[in-house]
C-alpha positions in Angstrom: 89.8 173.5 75.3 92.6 171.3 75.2 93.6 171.5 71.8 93.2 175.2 72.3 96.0 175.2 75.0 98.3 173.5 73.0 98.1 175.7 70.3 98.9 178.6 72.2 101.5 177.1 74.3 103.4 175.7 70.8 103.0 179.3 69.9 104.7 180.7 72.6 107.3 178.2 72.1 107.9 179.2 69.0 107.7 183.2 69.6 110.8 182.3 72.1 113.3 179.4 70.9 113.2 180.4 66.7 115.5 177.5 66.0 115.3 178.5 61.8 115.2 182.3 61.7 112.5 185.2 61.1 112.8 184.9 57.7 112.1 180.9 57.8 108.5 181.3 59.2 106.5 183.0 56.2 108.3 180.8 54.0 106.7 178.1 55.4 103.7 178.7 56.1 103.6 179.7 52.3 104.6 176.5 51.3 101.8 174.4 53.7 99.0 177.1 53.0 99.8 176.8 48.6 99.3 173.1 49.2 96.3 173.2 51.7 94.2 175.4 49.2 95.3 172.9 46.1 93.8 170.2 48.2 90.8 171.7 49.7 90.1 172.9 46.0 90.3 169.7 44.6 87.9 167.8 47.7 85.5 170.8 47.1 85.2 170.2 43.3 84.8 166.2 44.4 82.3 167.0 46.8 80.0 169.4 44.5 80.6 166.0 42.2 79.3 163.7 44.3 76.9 165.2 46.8 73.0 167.3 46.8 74.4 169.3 50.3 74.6 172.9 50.1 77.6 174.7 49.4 78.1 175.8 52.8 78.4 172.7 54.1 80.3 170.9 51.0 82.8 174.0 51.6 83.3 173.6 55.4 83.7 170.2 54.9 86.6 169.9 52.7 88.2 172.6 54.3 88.5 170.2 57.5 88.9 167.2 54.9 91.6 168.4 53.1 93.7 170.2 56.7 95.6 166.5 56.5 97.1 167.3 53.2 99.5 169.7 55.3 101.3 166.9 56.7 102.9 166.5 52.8 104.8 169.2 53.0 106.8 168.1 56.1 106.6 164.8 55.4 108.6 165.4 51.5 111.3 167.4 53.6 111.7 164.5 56.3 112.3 162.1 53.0 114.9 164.3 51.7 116.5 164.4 54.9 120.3 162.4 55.3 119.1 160.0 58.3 117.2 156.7 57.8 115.1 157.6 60.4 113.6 160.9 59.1 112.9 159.1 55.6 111.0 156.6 57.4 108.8 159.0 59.4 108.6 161.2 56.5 107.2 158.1 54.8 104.9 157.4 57.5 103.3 160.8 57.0 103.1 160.9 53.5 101.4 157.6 53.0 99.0 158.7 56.3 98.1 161.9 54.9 97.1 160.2 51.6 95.2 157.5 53.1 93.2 160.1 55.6 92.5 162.1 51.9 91.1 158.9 50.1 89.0 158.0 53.0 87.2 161.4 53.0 83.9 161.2 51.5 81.0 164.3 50.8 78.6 164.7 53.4 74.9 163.1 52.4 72.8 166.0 50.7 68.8 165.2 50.0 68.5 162.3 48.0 67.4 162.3 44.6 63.7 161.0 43.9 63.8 157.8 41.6 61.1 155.3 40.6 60.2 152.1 43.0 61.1 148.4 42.5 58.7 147.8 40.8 58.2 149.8 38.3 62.0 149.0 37.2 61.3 145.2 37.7 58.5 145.5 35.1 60.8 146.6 32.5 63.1 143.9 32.4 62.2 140.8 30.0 60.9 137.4 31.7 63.8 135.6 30.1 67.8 137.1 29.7 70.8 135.1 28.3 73.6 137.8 28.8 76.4 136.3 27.4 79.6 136.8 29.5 82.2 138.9 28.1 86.0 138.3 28.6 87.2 140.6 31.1 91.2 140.9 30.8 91.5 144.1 32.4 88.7 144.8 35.0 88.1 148.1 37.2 90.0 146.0 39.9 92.8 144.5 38.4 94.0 148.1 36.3 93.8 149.6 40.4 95.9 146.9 41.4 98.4 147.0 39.0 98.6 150.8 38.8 99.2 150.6 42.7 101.5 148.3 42.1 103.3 149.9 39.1 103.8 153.3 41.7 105.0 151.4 44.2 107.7 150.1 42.7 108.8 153.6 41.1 108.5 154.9 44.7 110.6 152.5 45.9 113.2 153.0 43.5 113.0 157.0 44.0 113.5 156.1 47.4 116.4 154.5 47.7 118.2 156.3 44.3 117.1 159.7 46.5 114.2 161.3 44.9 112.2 162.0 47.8 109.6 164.1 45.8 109.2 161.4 42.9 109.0 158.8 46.3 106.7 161.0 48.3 104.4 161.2 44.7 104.4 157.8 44.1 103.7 156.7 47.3 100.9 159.1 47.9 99.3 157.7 44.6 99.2 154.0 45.6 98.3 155.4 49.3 95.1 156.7 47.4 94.4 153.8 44.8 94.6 151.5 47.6 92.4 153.0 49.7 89.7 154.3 47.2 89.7 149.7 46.3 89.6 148.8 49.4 86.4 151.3 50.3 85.3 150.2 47.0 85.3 146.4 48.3 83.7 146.9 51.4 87.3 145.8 53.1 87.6 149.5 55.0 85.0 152.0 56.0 85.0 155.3 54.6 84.9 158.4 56.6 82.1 160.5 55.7 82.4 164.6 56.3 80.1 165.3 59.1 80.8 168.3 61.4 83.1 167.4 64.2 83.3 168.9 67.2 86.8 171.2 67.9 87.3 171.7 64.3 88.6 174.7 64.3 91.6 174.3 66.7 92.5 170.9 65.1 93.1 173.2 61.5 94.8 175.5 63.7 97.0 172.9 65.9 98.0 171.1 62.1 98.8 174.4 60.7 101.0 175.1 63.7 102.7 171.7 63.6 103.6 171.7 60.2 104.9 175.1 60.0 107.1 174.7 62.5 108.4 171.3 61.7 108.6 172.9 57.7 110.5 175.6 59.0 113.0 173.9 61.3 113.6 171.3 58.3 114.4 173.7 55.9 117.1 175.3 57.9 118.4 172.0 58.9 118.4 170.3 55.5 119.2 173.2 52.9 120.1 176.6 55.0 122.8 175.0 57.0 124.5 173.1 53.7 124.7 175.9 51.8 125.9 179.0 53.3 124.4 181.3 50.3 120.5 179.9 51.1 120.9 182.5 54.4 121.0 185.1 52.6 119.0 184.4 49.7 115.7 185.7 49.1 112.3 183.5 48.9 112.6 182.8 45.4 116.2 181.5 45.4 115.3 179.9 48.6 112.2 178.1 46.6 114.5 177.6 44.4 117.0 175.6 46.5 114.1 173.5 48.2 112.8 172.4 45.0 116.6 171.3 43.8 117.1 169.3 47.4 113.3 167.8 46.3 114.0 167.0 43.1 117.7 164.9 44.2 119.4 165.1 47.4 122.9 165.8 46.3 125.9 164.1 48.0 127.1 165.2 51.6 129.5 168.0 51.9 133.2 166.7 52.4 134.4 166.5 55.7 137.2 168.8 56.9 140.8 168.5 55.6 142.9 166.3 58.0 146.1 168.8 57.0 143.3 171.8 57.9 144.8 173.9 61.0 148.1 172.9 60.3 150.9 175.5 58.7 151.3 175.4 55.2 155.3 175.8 55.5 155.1 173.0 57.6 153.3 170.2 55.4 155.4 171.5 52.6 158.7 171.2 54.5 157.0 167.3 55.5 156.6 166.5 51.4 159.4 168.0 50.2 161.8 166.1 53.0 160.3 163.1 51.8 161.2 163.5 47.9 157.8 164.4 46.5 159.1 167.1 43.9 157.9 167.5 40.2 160.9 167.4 38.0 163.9 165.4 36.0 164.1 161.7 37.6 167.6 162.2 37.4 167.1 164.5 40.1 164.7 162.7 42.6 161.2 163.8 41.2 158.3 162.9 38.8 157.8 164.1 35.7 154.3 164.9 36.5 151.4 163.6 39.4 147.9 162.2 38.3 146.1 162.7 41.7 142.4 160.5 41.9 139.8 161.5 44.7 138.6 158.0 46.4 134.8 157.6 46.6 132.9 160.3 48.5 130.3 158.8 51.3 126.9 158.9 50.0 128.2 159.6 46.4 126.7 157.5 43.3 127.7 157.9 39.9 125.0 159.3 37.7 122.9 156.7 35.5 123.7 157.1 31.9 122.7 154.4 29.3 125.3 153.4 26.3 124.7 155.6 23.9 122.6 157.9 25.6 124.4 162.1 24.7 123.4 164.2 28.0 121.7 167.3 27.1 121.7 170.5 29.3 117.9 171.9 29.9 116.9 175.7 29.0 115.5 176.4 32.3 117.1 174.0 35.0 120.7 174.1 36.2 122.3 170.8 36.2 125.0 170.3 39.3 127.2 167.2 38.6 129.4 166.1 40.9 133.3 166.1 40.4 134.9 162.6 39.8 137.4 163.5 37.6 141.5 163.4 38.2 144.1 166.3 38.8 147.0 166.4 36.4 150.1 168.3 38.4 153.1 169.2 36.1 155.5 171.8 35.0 154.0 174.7 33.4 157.4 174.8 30.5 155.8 170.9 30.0 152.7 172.6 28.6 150.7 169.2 29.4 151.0 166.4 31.2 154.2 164.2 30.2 154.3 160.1 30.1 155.5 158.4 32.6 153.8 160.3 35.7 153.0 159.0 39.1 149.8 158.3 39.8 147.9 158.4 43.4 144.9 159.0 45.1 143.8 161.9 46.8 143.5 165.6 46.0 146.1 168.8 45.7 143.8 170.3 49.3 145.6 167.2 50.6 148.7 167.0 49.1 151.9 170.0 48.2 154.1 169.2 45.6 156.9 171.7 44.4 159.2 172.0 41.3 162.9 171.1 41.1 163.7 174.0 39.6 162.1 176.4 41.0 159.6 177.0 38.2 156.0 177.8 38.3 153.9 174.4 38.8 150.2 173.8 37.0 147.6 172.1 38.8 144.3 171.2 36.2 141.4 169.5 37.2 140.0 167.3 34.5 136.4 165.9 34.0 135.8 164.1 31.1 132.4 163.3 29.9 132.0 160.0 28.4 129.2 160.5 25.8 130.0 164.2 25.2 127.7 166.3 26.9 125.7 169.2 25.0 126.6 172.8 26.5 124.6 174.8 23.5 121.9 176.4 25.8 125.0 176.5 28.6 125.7 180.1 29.3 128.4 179.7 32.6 130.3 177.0 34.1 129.9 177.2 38.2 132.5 175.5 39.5 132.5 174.5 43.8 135.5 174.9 45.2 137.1 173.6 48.7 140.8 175.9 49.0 143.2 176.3 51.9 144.8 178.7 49.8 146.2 182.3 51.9 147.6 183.8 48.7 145.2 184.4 45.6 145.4 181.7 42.6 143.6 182.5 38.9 141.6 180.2 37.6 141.2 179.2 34.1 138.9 177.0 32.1 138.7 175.2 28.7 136.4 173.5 26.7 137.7 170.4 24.6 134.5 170.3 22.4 134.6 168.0 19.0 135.1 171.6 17.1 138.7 171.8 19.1 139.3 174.4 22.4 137.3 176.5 23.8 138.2 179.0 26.0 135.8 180.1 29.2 137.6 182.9 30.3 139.3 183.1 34.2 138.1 184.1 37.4 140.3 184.7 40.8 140.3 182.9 43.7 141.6 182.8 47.7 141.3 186.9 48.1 138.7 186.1 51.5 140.0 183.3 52.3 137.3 181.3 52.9 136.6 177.4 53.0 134.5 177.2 50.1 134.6 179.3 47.1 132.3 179.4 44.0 134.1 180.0 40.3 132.2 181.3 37.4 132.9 180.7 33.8 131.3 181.7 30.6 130.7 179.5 27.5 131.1 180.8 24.3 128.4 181.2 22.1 129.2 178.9 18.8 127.6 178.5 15.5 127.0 174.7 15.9 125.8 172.7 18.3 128.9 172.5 21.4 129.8 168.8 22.3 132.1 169.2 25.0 134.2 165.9 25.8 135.6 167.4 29.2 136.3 170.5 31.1 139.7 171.6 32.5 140.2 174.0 35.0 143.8 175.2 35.6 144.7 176.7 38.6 148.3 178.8 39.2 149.5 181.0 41.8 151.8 183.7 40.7 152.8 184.9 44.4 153.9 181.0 45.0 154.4 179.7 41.2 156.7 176.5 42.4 154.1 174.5 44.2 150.6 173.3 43.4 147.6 175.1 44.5 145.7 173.5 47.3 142.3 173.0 46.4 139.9 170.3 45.6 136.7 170.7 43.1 133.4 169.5 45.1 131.0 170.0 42.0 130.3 171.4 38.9 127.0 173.2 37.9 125.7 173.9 34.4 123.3 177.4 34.1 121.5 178.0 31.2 121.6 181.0 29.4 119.8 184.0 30.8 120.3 182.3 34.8 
């Protein structure tokens, strides 16, 4: 009766504070019911294995055997989550769930009729010499080190952020370890026997985990990217699966020059000399701005030698740790002898001597070349404090020479962030591209820089 309270009064709770939206709920409960049923299937087919019971009762019983498994799905989310804390209780509940899974066994059917003592003692000779055989890699030992070997990789997920390759691997030596243990004597295992209030335990898990799914997924994924509110289930799937897979790098903070004027900053730079022009007459030639490291960012792992190849069906979002080159458009490139700083053009206005039009080009080399072949647009992240439009162009320097992606316009809603799509050209051979450059120019304010800065670039395949 108890547990049958609390389920109605978490229900009630949730049918009046709906902290993630309508549309949040069926999601997931989707996502705990998909991974219930894969569960329940597998301890039904391990139950019909292992025990004489009827089905009735093998069924029943891994229904309420496998109801722990729901904790998984909260418990991957809490992993994926920013804070320390949430990884560690999503940890807790991963390896809990697991171990409550191993330590399920089939309830005892009728027993199988075999011969006595004695008529097996009878058989065996009077006198056995069984030599002993080398054992280098016992039943034991291969469960300890497989344990061992997933440990390690879940530790390394961990901490390089691949909560679903952690949550995996710790489930699996979660389960090897408990399935030795029992093996050993060392823990009991829990055998499937009805238990009393069955029913509104399922129902008081399947309540908890929905609701902790649900509020995750709009804290984790919906509230860092604005397009996941509208998006439907699939591209919502979609998006939970990509924040599984690798939690990407925190979104920048706000702009410190955010709120202020734009006349104002410039009249602030351009009182204190920062012009793009002749030295003769107080300016630079050109400006090499370099973004400092981002909190939480980590350069991706890429072994000497090793050419990065774009997959057929999965995006690839890398983020942006390239430099922008700032220089007069008559230069046509970037001349020698320019001054080099850190920061980005969102922080920083710059203007011509001359009053000519000014080119700001973000540049992200690729050291191996990567492969864009099965690359079919170039989605480029944008943070702008523009209020006037500014178009957008990109190039491909590929070994074959330049390719051109086409341009795409920018700052018409003004908005904070903005999302720039590019095609790539189809080519004859195989496209090793050694960096992209994006140029960006404003033909209602040609003579200073544009004020943006490129959060991340994301390679679709074709067909996406």
């Amino acid at each position: 009766m108890l547990l049958a309270v609390q389920s109605t009064a978490l229900a009630a709770v949730w049918s009046i504070w709906n902290p993630a939206g309508p549309g949040l709920l069926p999601l997931a409960l989707a996502y705990v019911l998909a991974l219930w049923t894969a569960a329940e299937v597998i301890t039904l087919w391990m139950y019909l294995a292992f025990s004489m019971a009827p089905f009735s009762d093998l069924l029943a019983a891994s229904l309420r055997a496998s109801a722990s498994a729901m904790w998984l799905v909260p418990g991957a989310l809490l992993m994926a989550a920013r804070s320390p804390v949430a990884m560690a209780v999503g940890l807790a509940a991963v390896v809990n769930s697991a171990r409550l899974l191993a330590l399920d066994r089939a309830p005892k059917g009728p027993a199988i009729a075999t011969r006595g003592r004695a008529a097996r003692e009878s058989e065996l000779p009077l006198f056995c010499n069984q030599p002993a055989q080398p054992a280098y890699f016992s039943r034991e030992t291969l469960a300890t080190m497989m344990g061992a070997l997933a440990l390690q990789i879940g530790v390394y997920a961990l901490v390089a952020e691949y909560p679903l390759l952690a949550a995996a691997s710790f489930a699996t030596v979660t389960a090897i370890w408990t399935a030795a243990s029992v093996a050993r004597g060392a823990t009991k295992a829990g055998t499937a026997v009805r238990a009393p209030y069955a029913a509104p335990r399922i129902l008081l898990t399947l309540l908890l985990t929905v609701t902790l799914t649900a509020v995750l997924v709009n804290a984790e994924i919906v509230r860092e990217d604005p397009a996941a509110e509208t998006a439907k289930m699939p591209g919502r799937t979609g998006r939970v699966l990509e924040r599984l897979a690798h939690v990407p790098p925190a979104p920048a903070p706000p702009s410190k020059l955010e709120g202020k004027a734009p006349e104002a900053v410039a009249a602030r730079l351009v009182d204190s000399g920062r012009v793009i022009g002749a030295k003769a007459q107080g300016g630079f030639p050109g400006v090499v701005l370099r973004p400092g490291p981002r909190p939480g960012q980590r350069a991706p792992l890429i072994l000497p030698g090793l050419r990065l190849r774009l997959s057929a069906g999965q995006p690839l979002a890398i983020p942006f740790e390239g430099e922008y080159d700032l220089f007069r458009k008559s230069s046509g490139s970037l001349p020698p002898g320019a001054m080099v700083e850190t920061g980005t053009p969102l922080e920083n206005l710059f203007r011509t001597t001359n009053g000519g039009p000014i080119e700001t080009v973000a540049v992200q080399a690729f050291q191996p070349p990567i492969d864009l072949t099965h690359c079919g647009q170039v989605l480029v992240t944008v943070t702008s404090a523009q209020v006037v439009p500014v178009l957008a162009s990109m190039q491909l320097v590929a070994d074959g020479g330049v390719e051109d992606g086409g341009s795409d316009v920018m700052g018409m809603g003004r908005v904070r962030e903005e999302l720039l799509k590019f095609q790539v050209p189809v080519t004859a051979r195989p496209l090793l591209v050694h960096a992209i450059r994006i140029s960006f120019e404003s033909p209602f304010d040609p003579d200073k820089n544009a004020r943006i800065a490129v959060e991340r670039i994301t390679l679709a395949p074709r067909g996406r």
